[in-house]
C-alpha angles and dihedrals in degrees: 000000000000108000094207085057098052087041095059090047095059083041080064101035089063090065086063117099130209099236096220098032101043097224150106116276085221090064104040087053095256100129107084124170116348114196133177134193137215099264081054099255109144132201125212119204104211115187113197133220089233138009087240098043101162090212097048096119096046079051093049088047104048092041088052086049099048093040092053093055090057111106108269102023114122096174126352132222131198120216104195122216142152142256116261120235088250098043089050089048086055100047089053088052091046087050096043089062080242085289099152114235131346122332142170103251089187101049086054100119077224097062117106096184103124102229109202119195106208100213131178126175092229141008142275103034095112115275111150097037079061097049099053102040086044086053091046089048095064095032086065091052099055110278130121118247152199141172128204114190100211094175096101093169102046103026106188105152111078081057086048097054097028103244116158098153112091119227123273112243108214083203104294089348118097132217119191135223112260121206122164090008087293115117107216147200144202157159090221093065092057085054132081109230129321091336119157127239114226111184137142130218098287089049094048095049100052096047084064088047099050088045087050098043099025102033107087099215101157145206097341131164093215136031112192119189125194107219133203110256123264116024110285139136094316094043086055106045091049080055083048105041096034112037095166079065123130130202132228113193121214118206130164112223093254111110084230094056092042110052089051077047088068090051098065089050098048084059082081083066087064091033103046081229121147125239106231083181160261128314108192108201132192084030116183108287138215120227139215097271093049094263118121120226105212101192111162084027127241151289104026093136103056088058095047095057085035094061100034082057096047095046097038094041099226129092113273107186127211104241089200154283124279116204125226106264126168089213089066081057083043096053092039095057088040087056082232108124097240083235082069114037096026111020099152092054120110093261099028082065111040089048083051091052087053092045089056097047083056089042101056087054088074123179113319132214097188109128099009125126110236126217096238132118135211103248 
């Protein structure tokens, strides 16, 4: 076995990525044995976090690719195994930062991840179709980001995004499904079918405590949650369990809409949670021939952030409005985020505007204590 040649293989083995955790295999213990033979075929020994792990094909191929690149290889081979007990229990520790049991990575007074809570006062404006393109939007620019559909009631998101796979457990550790370089949670892909959830308060806080607490999602830059409409049990614990939390708040341009709207975003009165700001959907559109069709009228928005300033006291600024387009529906039904298939539509570019105004804000480090001495 020629060493130099094992050695470059692990050199390219380093470039492939573990599609949930979002790390080399090299780092999380994956690599096992790698042995070559004289011809030059090499064979890989891959040991898996788990014996059903949904993304086991897309590993063996991009270890077969990256191994045959490597100096000396003329074809490349995969032997599959498993994690032992011992060696899972070290990567979750690993994972974990040695932290010892569950914790809430996102309530650490050290944690820089923007967790935005997308909050309406009533249903149907559009909620969920903003969370996840807006979540789409910055993960294509760089960030690091999760979702977490808090709408345990009425999951939406996993459809929205197009997720069907369900997420791998690494024993009582979670890792959740990624599309569109978004890891993503939810209560619909612990569900068969169409089933309905039928939980009280108790039960509802402690499923956003297990995603926030089970679910690995690593080191992100934004956290956006998808909350229920109106401002009940869920709205309240992720007030509770992520106090560094902001609100975005989701209207429609109809006076009805908007004024329960307001609502939503005074919660933040009672919850000593920010407003980051206001996202006004189905926005007046302009159609082929110049004319705008204002259907569920204008200006909603504007109110909404003009009256949360005024009541707050503190300047809640309207993000934008997002016209009414039939290619954001279209998207939606597709499971395709319209930023991405469509990003020069009205709404693909107007949701891509409003991605861009969370993402400048960047991570903060105002008010945090930092882990330094007077020497």
């Amino acid at each position: 076995m020629n060493t130099e040649t094992v050695e470059s293989i692990r050199r390219h083995l380093e470039q492939v990525m573990d599609p949930e955790l979002r790390l080399p295999i090299t780092q999380v213990g994956m690599v096992g044995e790698i042995d070559v033979d004289d011809d030059g075929t090499a064979e890989v020994q891959i040991k898996l976090t788990t014996e059903a792990c949904p993304m086991r094909s897309r590993i063996v191929d991009d270890v077969v690719a990256a191994a045959a690149r490597a100096q000396g290889v003329r074809t490349a081979e995969v032997d599959l195994t498993v994690m032992s007990p011992e060696e899972r229990a070290e990567l979750k520790d690993r994972l974990r930062g040695g932290e010892a049991g569950k914790v809430n990575p996102f309530a650490r007074e050290d944690s820089l991840t923007r967790v935005y809570a997308v909050a309406s006062g009533k249903g149907g404006v559009g909620k969920s179709s903003v969370t996840v393109n807006l979540a789409c939007a910055m993960a294509e620019s760089g960030l690091k980001v999760g979702i977490i559909d808090a709408d345990v009631h009425g999951f939406s998101i996993p459809g929205l995004m197009g997720i069907t796979m369900k997420p791998t457990r690494l024993d009582e550790m979670i890792l959740p499904p990624v599309a569109y370089g978004v890891k993503t949670i939810s209560i619909g892909m612990f569900v068969e079918g169409n089933q309905a959830v039928a939980w009280r308060g108790p039960m509802l806080h402690r499923a956003v405590e297990q995603f926030l607490t089970d679910v690995h999602f690593g080191d992100l830059d934004v956290l956006l949650l998808d909350l229920p409409p109106g401002t009940g049990d869920i709205a309240i614990s992720v007030a509770q369990l992520l106090p560094g939390s902001e609100l975005l708040v989701v209207t429609t341009p109809q006076a009805a809409a908007s004024a329960i709207a307001e609502r939503a975003g005074s919660l933040s009165e009672q919850t000593g949670q920010h407003i980051a700001g206001v996202v006004e959907n189905m926005g007046p559109m302009t159609l082929p021939d110049g004319t705008v069709l204002d259907l569920f009228g204008s200006g909603g928005g504007a109110t909404v952030a003009q009256s949360l300033s005024e009541q707050l006291d503190a300047d809640v600024p309207l993000l934008g409005s997002v016209p009414l387009d039939p290619a954001l529906r279209e998207a939606g039904d597709a499971g395709e985020p319209v930023v991405l298939s469509a990003p020069d539509s009205a709404a693909g570019s107007a949701l891509r505007q409003i991605a861009s105004r969370l993402a400048a804000r960047g991570r903060s480090l105002a008010g945090r204590s930092l882990p330094v001495t007077v020497t």
